[in-house]
ZAMARGU-4260 file (C-alpha; in steps of 0.2 Angstrom, whole numbers, plus 5000, padded with zeros to 4 digits):
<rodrens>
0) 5521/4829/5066 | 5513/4836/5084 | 5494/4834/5080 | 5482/4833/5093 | 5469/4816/5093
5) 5482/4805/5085 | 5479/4787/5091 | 5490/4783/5106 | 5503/4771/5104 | 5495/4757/5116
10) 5479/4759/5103 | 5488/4753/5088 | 5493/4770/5082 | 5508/4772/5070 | 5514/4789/5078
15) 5529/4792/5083 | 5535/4809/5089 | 5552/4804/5096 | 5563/4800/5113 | 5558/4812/5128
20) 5565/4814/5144 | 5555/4817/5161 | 5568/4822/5172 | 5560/4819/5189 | 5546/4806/5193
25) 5536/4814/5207 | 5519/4821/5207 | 5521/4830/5193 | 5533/4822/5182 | 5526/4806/5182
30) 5508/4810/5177 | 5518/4821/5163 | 5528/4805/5158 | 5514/4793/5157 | 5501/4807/5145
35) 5515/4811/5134 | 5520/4789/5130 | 5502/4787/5128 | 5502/4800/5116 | 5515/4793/5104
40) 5531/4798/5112 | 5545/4785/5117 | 5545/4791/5135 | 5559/4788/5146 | 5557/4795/5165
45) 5572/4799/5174 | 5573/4798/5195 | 5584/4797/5209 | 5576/4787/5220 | 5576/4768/5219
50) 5560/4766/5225 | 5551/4778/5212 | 5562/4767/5198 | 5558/4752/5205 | 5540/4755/5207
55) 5536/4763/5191 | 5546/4750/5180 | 5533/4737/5186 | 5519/4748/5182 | 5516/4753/5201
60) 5511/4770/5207 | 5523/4777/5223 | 5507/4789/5227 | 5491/4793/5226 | 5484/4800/5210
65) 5466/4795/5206 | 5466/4787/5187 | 5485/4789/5185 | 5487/4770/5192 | 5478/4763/5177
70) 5487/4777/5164 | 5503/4771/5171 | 5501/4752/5170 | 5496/4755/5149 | 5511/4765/5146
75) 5524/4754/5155 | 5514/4738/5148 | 5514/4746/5131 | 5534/4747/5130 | 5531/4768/5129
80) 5539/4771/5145 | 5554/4767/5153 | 5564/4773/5168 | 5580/4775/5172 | 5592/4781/5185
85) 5604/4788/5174 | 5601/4803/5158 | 5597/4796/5143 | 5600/4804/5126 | 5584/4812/5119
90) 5576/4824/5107 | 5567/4833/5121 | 5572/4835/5140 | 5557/4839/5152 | 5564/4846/5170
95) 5550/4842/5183 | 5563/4842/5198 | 5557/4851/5214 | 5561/4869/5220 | 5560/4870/5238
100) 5567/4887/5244 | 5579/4893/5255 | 5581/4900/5271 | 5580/4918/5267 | 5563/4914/5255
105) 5573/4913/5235 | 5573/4898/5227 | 5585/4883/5230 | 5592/4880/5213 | 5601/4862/5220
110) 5589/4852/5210 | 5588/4860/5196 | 5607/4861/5195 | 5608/4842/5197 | 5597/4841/5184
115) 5606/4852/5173 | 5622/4844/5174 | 5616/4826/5171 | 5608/4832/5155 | 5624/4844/5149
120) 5635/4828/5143 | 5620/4822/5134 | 5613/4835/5125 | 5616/4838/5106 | 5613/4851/5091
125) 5592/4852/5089 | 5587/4846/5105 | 5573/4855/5114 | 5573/4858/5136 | 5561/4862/5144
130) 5559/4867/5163 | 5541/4863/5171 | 5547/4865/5188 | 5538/4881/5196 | 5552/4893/5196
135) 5556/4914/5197 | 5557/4924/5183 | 5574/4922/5175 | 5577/4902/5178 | 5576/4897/5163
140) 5589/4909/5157 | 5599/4903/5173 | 5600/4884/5167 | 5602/4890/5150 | 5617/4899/5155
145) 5623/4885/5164 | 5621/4873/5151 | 5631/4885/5136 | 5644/4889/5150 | 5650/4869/5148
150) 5645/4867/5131 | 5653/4880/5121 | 5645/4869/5103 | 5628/4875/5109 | 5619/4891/5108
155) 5602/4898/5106 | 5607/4907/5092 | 5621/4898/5084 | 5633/4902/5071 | 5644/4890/5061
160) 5652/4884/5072 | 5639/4880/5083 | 5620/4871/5083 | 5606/4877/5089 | 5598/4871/5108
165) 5579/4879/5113 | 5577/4881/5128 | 5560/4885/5136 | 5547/4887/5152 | 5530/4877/5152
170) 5524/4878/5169 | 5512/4864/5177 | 5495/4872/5182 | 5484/4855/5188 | 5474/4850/5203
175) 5482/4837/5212 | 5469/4823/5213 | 5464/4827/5195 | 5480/4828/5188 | 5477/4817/5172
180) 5464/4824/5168 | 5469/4842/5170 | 5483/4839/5161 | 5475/4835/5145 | 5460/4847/5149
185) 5466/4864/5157 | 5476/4879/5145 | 5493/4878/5146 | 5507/4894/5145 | 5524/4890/5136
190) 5537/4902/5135 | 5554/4901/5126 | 5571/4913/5125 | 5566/4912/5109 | 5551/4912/5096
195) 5557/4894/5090 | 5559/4887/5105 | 5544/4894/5111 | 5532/4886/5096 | 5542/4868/5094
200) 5537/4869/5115 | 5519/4873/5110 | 5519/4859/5098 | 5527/4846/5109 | 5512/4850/5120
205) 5499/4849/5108 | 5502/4830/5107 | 5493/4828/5123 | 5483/4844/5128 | 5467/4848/5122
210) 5465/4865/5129 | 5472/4880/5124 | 5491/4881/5121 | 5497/4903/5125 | 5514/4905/5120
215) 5525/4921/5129 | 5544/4921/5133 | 5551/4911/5148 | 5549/4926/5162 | 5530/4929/5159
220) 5528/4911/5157 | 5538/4907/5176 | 5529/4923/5183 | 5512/4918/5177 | 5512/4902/5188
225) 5517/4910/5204 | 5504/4925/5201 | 5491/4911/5200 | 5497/4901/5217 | 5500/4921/5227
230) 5482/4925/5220 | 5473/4909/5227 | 5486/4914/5242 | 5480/4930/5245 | 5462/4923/5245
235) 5464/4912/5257 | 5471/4924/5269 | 5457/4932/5268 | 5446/4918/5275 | 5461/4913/5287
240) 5462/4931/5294 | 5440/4930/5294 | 5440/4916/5303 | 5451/4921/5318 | 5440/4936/5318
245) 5424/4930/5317 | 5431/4915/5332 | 5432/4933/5341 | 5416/4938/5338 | 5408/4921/5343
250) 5402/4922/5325 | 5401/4906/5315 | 5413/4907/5301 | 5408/4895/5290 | 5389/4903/5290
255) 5394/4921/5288 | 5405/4914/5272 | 5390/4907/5264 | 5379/4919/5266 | 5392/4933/5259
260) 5393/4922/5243 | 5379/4924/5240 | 5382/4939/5232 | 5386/4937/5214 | 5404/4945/5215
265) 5407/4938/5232 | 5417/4922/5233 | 5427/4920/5249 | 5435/4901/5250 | 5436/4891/5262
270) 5448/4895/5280 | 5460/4881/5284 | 5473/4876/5299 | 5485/4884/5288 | 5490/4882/5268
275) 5504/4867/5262 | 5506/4859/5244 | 5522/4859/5233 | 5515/4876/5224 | 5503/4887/5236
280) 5513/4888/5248 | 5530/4891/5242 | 5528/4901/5226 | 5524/4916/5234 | 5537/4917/5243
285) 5549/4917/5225 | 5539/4934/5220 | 5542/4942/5237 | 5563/4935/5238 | 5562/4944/5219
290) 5556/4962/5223 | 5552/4962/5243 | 5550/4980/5240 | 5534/4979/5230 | 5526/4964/5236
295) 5522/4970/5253 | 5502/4961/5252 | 5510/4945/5243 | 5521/4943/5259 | 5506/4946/5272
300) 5496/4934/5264 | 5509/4924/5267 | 5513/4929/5284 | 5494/4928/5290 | 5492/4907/5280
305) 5510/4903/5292 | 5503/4909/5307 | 5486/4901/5306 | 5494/4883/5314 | 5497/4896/5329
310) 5479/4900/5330 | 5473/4881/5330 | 5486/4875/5342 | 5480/4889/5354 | 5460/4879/5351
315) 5468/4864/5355 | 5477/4870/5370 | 5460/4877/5378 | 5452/4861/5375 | 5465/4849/5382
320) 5463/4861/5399 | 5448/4850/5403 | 5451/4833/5401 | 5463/4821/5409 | 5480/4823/5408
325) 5482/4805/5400 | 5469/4805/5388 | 5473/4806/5369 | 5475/4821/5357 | 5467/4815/5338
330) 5472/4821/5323 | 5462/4816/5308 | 5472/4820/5292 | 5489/4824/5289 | 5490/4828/5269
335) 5490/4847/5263 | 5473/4845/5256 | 5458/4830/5255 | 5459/4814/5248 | 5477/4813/5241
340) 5495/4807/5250 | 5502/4821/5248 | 5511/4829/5264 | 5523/4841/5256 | 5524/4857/5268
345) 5507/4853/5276 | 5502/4863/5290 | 5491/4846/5297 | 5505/4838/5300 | 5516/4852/5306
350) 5502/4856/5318 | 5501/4837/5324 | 5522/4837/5326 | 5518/4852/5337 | 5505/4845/5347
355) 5515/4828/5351 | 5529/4839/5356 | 5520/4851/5368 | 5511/4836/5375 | 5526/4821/5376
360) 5515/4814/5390 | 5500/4811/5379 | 5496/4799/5363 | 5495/4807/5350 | 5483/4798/5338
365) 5485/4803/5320 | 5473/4797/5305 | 5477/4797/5289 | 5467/4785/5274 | 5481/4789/5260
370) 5497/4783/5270 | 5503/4767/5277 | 5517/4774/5287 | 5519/4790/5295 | 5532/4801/5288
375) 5548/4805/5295 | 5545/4820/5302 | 5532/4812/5313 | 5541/4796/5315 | 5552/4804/5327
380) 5540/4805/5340 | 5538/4791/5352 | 5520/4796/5358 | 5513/4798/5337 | 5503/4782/5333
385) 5498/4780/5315 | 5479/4771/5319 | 5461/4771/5310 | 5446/4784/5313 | 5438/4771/5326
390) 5454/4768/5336 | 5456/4788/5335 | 5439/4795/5342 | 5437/4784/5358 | 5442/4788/5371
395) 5449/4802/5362 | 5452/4820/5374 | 5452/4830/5360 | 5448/4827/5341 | 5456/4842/5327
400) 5450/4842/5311 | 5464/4846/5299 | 5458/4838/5282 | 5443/4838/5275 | 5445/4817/5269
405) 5431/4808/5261 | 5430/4797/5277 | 5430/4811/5289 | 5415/4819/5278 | 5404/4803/5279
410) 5402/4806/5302 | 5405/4825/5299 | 5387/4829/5310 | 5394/4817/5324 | 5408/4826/5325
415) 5403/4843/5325 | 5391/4843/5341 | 5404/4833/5349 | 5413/4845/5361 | 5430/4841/5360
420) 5431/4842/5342 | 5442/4858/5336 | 5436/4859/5315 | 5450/4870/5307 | 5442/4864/5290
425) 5422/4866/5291 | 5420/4848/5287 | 5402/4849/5292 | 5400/4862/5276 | 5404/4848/5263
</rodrens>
């Protein structure tokens, strides 16, 4: 039934693997919606916001997601994909909800839990959840338990009187801009509370992914995805914690990285204005609220990537000391990473919240290619303008550097012998 290079169903195919669920259309859930219907599923995406239903029902993408615009248009075109508002029945239930985290660094189950309990009612004998959302060891388990707690009919391992319900973990491991393609492309980790559920999990993702499928149980399958973002974490600490060093020394960071690379078992990234995105950084943060004793260097990585905005806003303040006090401050990006929309807990745009609230006297010019509007969080501001880069750099006091953007890469060289330009990024370095 689950073979890989079937025909899709917008190609003519006869496949038909069943109805599944994708609880949660963000950045995430949608792409996983769109590559399971075109691989022969009879997909129906589940969200709480009108304008993610309204949007994706007429084929329309709500973000920016290179490719995913044309994938999304087959499916919906194609009949393979729906979207509703409310839980559907189905034969398997992806969870792709967000897991932001608390005040004290755990995990805030809210979503989850919402999730959980749209789904309970609708949940029968031989269905299959699974939970994508990036999540600390023992989650799975926790909605399991949820879920059996109101249906008593249901268990993992049934008796008579009951039928069986696999629940699994099958965490998400793709590059935001090449999502579709990573999706397909990249290995993927699924772990169950049980064997079964663990190899029907593998074989619902071997309708779409190419790459190898490595099966473990639900705990090593959660852990492996936050050990993956507090590795890439603790990396870029590094370079952070270099580049404050290095702006000590008067020694150009961005040279002294590449020359250290060049040793064959050196390879030091890239130093930023801080670290954002939905996984980097949060999901260290899940490993550190589970065992604060023992992950002492998680949490210092984590500490030393948080402080970094400090560091640039201190730049910016030197600067600003000699120019007029009237002329505007420029912040060129404001998503968590180049060429994407995505702003979800990005230290450019915290950084540029700051600077309009330590400066209520100045514009503050803020470009950003991937948005139309600027989000709430900078809304607020009465002396935040939403322009384009030309608008932005005249007259401009000081110019910061916060995303390395496609169209911030192509008058990089002006920029960089330009004296009021603060580079958090090395945009000059490509």
């Amino acid at each position: 039934m689950f073979k890989t290079g079937e025909p899709t169903a917008n190609d003519g195919g006869e496949i038909n693997n069943g109805r599944l669920a994708v609880i949660g259309l963000g950045y995430i859930g949608l792409p996983t919606a769109v590559v399971f219907a075109l691989r022969g599923w009879h997909v129906i995406g589940v969200d709480v916001s009108d304008r993610t239903i309204d949007m994706v029902s007429r084929g329309e993408l709500p973000f920016v997601e290179e490719g995913l615009d044309v994938a999304l248009k087959r499916a919906v075109d194609s009949g393979s994909l729906t979207v509703s508002k409310e839980t559907p029945e189905a034969d398997v239930f992806v969870v792709a909800v967000p897991t932001p985290f608390a005040e004290d660094y755990s995990m805030d189950p809210k979503y989850i839990d919402a999730a959980t309990d749209a789904l309970i009612p609708k949940l029968k004998a031989g269905d299959l959840v699974i939970l994508e959302s990036t999540s600390p060891p023992g989650t799975t388990e926790y909605m399991a338990e949820r879920i059996f707690a109101a249906r008593p009919d249901l268990a993992i391992d049934p008796d008579e009187r009951q039928g069986r319900l696999d629940v699994s973990h099958a965490p998400e491991r793709v590059l935001p801009g090449r999502i579709i393609a990573e999706l397909a492309s990249n290995d993927r980790i699924v772990g169950g509370l049980t064997q079964a559920a663990t190899e029907r999990t593998r074989d619902v993702y071997a309708t779409f992914c190419t790459g190898t499928i490595h099966m473990t149980d639900a705990r090593t399958a959660e852990m492996s995805k936050l050990t993956e973002n507090s590795f890439r974490d603790v990396n870029i600490a590094f370079a952070n914690e270099l580049s404050v060093i290095c702006d000590k020394l008067d020694i150009d960071v961005w040279e002294l990285i590449s020359l250290a690379n060049r040793h064959p078992r050196v390879n030091i990234l890239k130093p930023g204005p801080g670290v954002g995105g939905h996984c980097i950084a949060v999901d260290p943060w899940f490993i550190v609220s589970t065992d604060r004793d023992n992950s002492q260097l998680i949490k210092m990585a984590r500490d030393v990537n948080d402080a970094k905005p400090d560091w640039v806003m201190e730049k910016v303040e030197e600067k600003l000391a000699d120019v007029a006090a009237d002329a505007p401050i420029t912040c060129l990006g404001l998503a968590f990473k180049p060429d994407i929309d995505d702003l979800r807990e990005s230290p450019a745009a915290r950084i540029t919240a700051r600077l309009a609230e330590a400066n209520p006297g100045r514009r503050v010019l803020a470009v950003e290619p991937n948005i139309t509007e600027l989000p709430a969080s900078l809304g607020n501001f009465r002396n935040v303008e939403l322009v384009d880069i030309q608008e932005a750099l005249e007259g401009a006091g000081v110019v910061i550097v916060l995303v390395a953007h496609r169209e911030f890469r192509d008058i990089a060289v002006s920029l960089i012998a330009d004296d009021r330009v603060v580079d958090t990024c090395g945009i000059h370095t490509g």
